[in-house]
DOZA-938430 format. One record per residue: residue in three letters; x, y, z of N, C-alpha, C in turn. Coordinates in pm, whole numbers, padded with zeros to 5 digits, always signed. Layout:
<pts>
ALAXYZXYZXYZ ...
</pts>
This chain:
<pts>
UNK+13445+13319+08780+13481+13210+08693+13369+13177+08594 UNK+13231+13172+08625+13133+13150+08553+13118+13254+08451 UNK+13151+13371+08481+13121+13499+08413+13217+13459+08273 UNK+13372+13463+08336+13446+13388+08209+13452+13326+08109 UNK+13405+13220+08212+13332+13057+08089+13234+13070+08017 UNK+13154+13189+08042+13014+13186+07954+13063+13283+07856 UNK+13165+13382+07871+13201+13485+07772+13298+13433+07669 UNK+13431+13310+07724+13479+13246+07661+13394+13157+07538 UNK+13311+13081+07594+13197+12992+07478+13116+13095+07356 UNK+13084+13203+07445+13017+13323+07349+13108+13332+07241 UNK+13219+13381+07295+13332+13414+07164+13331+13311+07059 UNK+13378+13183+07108+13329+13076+07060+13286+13050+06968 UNK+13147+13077+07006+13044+13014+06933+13050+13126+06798 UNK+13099+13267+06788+13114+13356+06714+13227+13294+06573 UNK+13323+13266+06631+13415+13214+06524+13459+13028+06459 UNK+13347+12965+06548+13387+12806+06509+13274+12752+06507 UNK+13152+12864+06473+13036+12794+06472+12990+12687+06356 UNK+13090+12741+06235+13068+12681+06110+13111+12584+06102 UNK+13199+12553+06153+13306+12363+06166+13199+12294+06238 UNK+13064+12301+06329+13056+12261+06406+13081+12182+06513 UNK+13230+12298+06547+13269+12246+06699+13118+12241+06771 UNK+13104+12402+06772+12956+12411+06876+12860+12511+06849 UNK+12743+12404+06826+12614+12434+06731+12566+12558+06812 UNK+12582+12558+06941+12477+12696+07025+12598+12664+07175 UNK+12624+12780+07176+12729+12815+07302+12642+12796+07451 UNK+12467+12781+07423+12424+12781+07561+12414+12636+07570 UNK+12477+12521+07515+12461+12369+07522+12626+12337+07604 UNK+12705+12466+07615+12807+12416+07686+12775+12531+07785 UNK+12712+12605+07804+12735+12730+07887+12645+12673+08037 UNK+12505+12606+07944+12414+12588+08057+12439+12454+08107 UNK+12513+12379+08066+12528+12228+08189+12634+12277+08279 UNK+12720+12339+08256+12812+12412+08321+12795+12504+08471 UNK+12686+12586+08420+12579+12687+08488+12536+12585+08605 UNK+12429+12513+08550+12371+12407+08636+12435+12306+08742 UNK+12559+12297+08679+12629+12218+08787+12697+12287+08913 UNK+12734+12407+08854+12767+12488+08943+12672+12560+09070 UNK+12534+12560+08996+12415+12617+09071+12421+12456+09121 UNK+12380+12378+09122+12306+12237+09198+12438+12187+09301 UNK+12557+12243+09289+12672+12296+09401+12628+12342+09549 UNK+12579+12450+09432+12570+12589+09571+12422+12598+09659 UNK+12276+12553+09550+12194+12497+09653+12228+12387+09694 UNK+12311+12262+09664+12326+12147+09801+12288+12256+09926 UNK+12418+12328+09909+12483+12364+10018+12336+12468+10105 UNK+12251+12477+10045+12127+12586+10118+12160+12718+10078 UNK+12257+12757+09976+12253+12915+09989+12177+12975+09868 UNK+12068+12985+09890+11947+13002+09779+12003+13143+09754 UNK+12033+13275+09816+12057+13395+09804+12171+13369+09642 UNK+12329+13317+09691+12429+13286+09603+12378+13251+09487 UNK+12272+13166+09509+12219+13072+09361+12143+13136+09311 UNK+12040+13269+09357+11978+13341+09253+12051+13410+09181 UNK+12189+13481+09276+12252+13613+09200+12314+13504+09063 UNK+12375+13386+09099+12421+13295+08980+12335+13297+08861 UNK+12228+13248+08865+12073+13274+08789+12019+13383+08723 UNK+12116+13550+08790+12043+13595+08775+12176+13727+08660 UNK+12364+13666+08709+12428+13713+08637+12403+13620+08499 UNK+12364+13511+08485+12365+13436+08373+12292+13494+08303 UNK+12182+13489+08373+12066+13570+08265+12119+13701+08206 UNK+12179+13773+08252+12197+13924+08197+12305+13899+08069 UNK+12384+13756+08064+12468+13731+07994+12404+13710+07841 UNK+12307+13617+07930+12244+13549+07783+12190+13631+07713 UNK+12121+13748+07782+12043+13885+07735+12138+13964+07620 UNK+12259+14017+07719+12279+14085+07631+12409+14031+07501 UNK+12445+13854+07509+12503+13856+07407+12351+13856+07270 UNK+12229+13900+07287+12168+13886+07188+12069+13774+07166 UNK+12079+13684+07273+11967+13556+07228+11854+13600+07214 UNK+11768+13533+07173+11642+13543+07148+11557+13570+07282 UNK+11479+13627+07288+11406+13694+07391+11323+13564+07444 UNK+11291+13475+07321+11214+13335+07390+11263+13268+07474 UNK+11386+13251+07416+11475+13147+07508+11491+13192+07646 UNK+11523+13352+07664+11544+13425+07755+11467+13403+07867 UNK+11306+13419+07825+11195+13382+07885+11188+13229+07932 UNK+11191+13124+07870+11213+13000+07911+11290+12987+08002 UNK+11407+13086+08043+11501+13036+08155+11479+13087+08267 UNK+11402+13233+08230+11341+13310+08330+11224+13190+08422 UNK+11137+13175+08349+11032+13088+08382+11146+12946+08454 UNK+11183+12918+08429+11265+12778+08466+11330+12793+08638 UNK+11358+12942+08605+11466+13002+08743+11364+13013+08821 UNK+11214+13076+08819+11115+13099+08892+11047+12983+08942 UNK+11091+12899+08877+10994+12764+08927+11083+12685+09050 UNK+11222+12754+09015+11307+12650+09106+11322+12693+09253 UNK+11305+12836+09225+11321+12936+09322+11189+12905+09422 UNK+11076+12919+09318+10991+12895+09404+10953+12729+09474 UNK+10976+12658+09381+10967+12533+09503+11112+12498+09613 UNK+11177+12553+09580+11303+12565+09695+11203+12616+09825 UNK+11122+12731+09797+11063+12844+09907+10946+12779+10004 UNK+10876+12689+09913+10773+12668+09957+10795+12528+10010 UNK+10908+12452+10010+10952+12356+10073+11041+12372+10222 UNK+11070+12541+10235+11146+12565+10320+11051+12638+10365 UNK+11010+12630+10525+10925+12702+10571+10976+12835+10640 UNK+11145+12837+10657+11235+12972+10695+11254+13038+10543 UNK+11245+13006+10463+11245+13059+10361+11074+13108+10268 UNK+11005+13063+10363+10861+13134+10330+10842+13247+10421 UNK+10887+13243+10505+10856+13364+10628+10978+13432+10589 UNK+11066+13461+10512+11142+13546+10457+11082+13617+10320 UNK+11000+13514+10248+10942+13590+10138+10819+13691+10177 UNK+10785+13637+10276+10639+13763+10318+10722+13815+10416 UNK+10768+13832+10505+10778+13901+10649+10859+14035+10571 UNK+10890+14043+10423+10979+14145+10397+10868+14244+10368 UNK+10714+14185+10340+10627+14295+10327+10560+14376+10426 UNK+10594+14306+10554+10532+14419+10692+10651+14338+10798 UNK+10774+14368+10766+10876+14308+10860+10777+14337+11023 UNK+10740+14461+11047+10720+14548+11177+10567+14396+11255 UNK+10511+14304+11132+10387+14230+11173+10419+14151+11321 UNK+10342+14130+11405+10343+14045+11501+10444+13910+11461 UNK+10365+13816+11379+10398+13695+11328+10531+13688+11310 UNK+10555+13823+11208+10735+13832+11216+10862+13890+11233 UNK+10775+13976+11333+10882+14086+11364+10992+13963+11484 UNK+10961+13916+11535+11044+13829+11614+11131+13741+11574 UNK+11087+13734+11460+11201+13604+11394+11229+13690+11235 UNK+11171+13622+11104+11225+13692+11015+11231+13817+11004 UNK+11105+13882+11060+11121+14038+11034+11207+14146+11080 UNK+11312+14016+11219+11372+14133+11290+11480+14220+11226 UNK+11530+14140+11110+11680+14230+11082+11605+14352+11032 UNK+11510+14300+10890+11445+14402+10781+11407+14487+10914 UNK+11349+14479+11020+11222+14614+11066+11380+14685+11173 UNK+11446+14642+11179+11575+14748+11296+11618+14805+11154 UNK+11640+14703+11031+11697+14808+10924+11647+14974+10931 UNK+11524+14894+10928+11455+15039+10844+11453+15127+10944 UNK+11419+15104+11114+11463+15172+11219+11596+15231+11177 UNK+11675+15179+11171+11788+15263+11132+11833+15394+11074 UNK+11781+15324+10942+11772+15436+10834+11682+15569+10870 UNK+11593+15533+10910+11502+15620+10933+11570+15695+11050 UNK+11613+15636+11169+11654+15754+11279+11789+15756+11246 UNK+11866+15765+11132+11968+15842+11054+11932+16007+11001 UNK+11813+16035+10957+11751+16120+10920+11820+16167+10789 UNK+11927+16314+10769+11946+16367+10655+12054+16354+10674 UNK+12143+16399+10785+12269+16354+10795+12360+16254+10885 UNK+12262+16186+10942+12310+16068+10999+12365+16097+11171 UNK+12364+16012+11258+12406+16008+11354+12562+16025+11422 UNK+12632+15980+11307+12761+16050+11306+12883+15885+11288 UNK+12972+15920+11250+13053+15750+11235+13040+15699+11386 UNK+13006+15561+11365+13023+15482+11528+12944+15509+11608 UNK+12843+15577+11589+12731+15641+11681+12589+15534+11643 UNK+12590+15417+11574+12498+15364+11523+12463+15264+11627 UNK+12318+15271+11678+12282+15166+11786+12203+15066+11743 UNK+12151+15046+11623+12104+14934+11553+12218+14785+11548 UNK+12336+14877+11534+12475+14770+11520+12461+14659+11634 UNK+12467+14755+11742+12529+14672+11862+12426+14518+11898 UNK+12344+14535+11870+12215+14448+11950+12118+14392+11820 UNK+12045+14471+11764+11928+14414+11681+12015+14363+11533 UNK+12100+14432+11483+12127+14375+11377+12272+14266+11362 UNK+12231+14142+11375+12339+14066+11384+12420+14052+11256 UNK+12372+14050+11132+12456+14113+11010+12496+14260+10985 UNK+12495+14294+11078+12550+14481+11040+12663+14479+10976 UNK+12781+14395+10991+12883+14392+10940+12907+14343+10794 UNK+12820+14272+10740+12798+14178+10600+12672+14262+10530 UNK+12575+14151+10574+12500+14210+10474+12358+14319+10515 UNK+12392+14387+10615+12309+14486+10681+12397+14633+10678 UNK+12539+14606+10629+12602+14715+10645+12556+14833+10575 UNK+12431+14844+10475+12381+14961+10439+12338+15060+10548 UNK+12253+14954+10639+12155+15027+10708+12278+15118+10853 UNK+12356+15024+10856+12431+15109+10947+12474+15223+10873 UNK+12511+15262+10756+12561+15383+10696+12448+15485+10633 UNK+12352+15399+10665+12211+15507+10655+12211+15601+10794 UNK+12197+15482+10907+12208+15556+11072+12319+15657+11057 UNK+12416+15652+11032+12563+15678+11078+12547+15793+10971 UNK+12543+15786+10883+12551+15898+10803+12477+15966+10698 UNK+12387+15890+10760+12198+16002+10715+12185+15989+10515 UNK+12105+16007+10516+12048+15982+10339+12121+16002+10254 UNK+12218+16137+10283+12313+16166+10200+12428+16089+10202 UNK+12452+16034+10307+12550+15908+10272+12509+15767+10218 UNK+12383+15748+10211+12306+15634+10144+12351+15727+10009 UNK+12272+15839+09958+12324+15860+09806+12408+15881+09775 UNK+12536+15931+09868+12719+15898+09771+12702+15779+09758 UNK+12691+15665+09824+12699+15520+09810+12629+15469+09688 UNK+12536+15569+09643+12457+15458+09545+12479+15566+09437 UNK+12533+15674+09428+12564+15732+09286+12716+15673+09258 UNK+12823+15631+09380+12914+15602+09337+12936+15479+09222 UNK+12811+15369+09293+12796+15207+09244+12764+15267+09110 UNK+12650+15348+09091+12612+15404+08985+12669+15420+08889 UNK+12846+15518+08911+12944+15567+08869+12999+15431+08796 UNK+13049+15339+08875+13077+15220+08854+13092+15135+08779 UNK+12935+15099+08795+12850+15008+08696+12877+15104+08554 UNK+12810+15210+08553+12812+15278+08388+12931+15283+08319 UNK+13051+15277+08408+13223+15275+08374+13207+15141+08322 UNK+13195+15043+08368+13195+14910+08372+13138+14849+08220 UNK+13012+14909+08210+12950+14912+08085+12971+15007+07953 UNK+13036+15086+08001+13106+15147+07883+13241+15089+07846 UNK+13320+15077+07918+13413+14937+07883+13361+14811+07820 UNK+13272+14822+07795+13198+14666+07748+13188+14736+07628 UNK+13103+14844+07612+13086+14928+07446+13182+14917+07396 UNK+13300+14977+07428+13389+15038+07387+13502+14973+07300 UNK+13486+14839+07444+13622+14730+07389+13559+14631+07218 UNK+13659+14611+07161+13656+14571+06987+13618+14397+07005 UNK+13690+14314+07128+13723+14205+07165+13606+14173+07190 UNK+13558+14064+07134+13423+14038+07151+13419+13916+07334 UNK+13509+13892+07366+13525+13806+07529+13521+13905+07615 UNK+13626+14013+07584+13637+14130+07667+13523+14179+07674 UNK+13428+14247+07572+13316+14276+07620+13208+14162+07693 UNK+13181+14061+07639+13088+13963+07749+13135+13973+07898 UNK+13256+13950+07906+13301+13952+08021+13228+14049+08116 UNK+13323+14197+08067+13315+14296+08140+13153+14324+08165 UNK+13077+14291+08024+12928+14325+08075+12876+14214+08182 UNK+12951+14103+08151+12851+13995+08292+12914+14046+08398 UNK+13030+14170+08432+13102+14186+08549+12974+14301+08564 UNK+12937+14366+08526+12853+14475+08519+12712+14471+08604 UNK+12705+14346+08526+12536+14277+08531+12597+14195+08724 UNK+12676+14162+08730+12709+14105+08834+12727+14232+08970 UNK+12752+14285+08969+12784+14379+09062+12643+14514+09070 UNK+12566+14531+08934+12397+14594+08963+12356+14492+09010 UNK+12334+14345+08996+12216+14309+09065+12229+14251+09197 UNK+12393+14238+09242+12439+14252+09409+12377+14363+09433 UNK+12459+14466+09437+12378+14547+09479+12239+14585+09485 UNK+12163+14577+09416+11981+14588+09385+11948+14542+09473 UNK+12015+14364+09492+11954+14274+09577+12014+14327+09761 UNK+12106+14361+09773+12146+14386+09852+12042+14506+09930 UNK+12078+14633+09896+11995+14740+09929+11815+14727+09916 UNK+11792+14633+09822+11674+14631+09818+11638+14555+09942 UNK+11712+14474+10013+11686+14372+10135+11675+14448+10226 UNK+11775+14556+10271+11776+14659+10388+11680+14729+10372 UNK+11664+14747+10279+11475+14865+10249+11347+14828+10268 UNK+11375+14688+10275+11247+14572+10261+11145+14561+10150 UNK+11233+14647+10027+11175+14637+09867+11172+14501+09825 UNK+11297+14400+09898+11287+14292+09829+11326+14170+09948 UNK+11312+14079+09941+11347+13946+10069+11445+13951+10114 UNK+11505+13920+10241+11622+13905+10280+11714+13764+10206 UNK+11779+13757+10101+11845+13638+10108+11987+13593+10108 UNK+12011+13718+10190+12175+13710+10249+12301+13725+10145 UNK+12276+13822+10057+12378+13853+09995+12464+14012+10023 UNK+12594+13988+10002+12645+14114+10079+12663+14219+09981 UNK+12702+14399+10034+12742+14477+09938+12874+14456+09924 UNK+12917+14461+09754+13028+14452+09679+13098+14610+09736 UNK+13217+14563+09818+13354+14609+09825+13367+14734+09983 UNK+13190+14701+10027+13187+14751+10188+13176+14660+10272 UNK+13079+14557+10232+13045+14465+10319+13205+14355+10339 UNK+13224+14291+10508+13327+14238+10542+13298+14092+10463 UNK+13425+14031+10450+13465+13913+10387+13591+13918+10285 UNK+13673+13810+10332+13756+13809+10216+13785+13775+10117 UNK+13707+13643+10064+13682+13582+09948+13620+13657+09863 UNK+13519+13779+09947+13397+13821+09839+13466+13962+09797 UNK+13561+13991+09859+13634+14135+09897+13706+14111+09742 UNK+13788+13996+09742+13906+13931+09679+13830+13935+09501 UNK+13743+13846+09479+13677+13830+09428+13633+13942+09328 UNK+13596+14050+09442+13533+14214+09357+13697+14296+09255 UNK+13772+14253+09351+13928+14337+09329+13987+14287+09207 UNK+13975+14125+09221+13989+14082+09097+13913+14148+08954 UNK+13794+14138+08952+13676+14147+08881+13746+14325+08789 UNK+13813+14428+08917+13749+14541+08873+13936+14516+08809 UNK+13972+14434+08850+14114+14413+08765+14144+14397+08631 UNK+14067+14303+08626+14009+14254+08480+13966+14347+08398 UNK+13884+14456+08466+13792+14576+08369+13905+14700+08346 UNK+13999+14693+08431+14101+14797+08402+14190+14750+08293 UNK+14189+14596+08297+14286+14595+08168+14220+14591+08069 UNK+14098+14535+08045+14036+14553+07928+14030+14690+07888 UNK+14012+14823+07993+14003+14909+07932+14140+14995+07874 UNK+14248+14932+07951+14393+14984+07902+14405+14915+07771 UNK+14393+14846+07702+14402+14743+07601+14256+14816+07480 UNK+14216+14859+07523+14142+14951+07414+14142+15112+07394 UNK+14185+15043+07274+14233+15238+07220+14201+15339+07260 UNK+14011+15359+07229+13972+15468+07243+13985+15497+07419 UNK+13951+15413+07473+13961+15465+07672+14105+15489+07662 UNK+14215+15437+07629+14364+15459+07635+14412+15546+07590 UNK+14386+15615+07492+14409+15743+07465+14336+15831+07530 UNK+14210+15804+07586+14140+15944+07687+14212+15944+07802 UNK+14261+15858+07837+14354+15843+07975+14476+15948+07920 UNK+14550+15887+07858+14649+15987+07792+14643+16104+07779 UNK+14544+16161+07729+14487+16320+07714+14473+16359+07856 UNK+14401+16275+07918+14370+16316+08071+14574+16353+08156 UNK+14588+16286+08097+14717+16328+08209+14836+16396+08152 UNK+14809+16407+08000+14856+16541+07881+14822+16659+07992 UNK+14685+16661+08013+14660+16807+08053+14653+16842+08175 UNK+14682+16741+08272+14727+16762+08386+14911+16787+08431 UNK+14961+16710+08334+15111+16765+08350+15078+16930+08315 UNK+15032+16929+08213+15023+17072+08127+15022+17187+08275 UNK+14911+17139+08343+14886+17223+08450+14999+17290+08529 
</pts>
């Protein structure tokens, strides 16, 4: 919904800027933003509220703003982030324990998911332990099913199933963003690129948590990890990108050709 509203105002601000309905699209985009973020931390879910923070930003980026402003919000997001962290003392032993999960101090509490992750992965080896054969699941990792489900498909099906998984997202995302090139509609593209920007930096954040590249802050992988809101949510999203791309010529006619020459066959 946010992704929408900020691509809707973009458009916006493109064709009614001169009447001055609205002088700068980020004076309706960002109280909007904010209310929605000061929502979702009430609620404690600092993880939700960065990726919010962090699809906005890619929005603001690439409709073109100024790199200053860009920076100002960057700086703004970092300050909030960080006194959220340092007021929460489970949320400080999540920001370090991701750098030696395996340490005394925190292998018992924060470090335990990150250090069985990487156990995991690691005694997955090249081709994995085999489906359902994963013993990290049963006992040490109490998110295996959400947001640990990488590391079980590292165990289970060894490196090379970590890289179908991440050339597919790969696949994905670049589809995703070439639909953003491609389409003429200046909403359709914001959109589809904040759908873009939304689903690389789940994932980043996601895998980067199981690796212990980056903090645990409980966000799941888009369209493996269990849930149905978030499941619902992705299906929608990649709904949206299929019609935008049926609705533009040039992808609609490569489709066409594509199945020209498969009848042909």
């Amino acid at each position: 919904g946010l992704i929408l509203w900020c691509a809707l105002h973009l458009r916006i601000s493109e064709t009614r800027s001169e009447d001055g309905f609205i002088k700068h699209p980020l004076l309706v985009v960002l109280p909007a933003a904010i209310a929605i973020e000061g929502f979702v931390l009430y609620e404690n879910d600092l993880g939700t509220g960065i990726l919010i923070f962090a699809i906005l930003g890619g929005i603001i980026f690439i409709s073109g703003e100024k790199l200053r402003v860009f920076g100002y919000a960057a700086l703004a997001v970092a300050l909030i982030i960080g006194a959220m962290a340092v007021t929460s003392p489970n949320r400080m032993h999540r920001l370090t324990a991701f750098l030696n999960p395996f340490d005394e101090q925190y292998y018992k509490f924060a470090g335990w998911q990150p250090a069985h992750s990487i156990m995991g992965l690691a005694s997955g080896g090249l081709f994995g332990a085999g489906l359902g054969a994963s013993k990290q699941k049963w006992a040490n990792l109490a998110e295996a099913h959400t947001d640990f489900i990488f590391a079980v498909i590292g165990e289970e099906l060894g490196l090379l199933g970590t890289l179908v998984v991440l050339i597919l997202f790969s696949a994905l995302i670049y589809g995703i963003f070439r639909v953003s090139i491609k389409t003429k509609d200046s909403f359709s593209r914001y959109a589809t690129a904040g759908i873009a920007c939304w689903f690389l930096i789940q994932v980043t954040v996601n895998i980067g948590s199981v690796t212990s590249l980056l903090p645990v802050i409980g966000v799941t992988l888009p369209f493996i990890s269990y849930g149905g809101s978030s499941l619902i949510a992705n299906f929608l999203a990649i709904g949206f990108v299929l019609g935008v791309a049926r609705r533009t010529p040039e992808i609609a006619e490569g489709i066409k050709a594509t199945r020209v020459r498969k009848l042909g066959r």
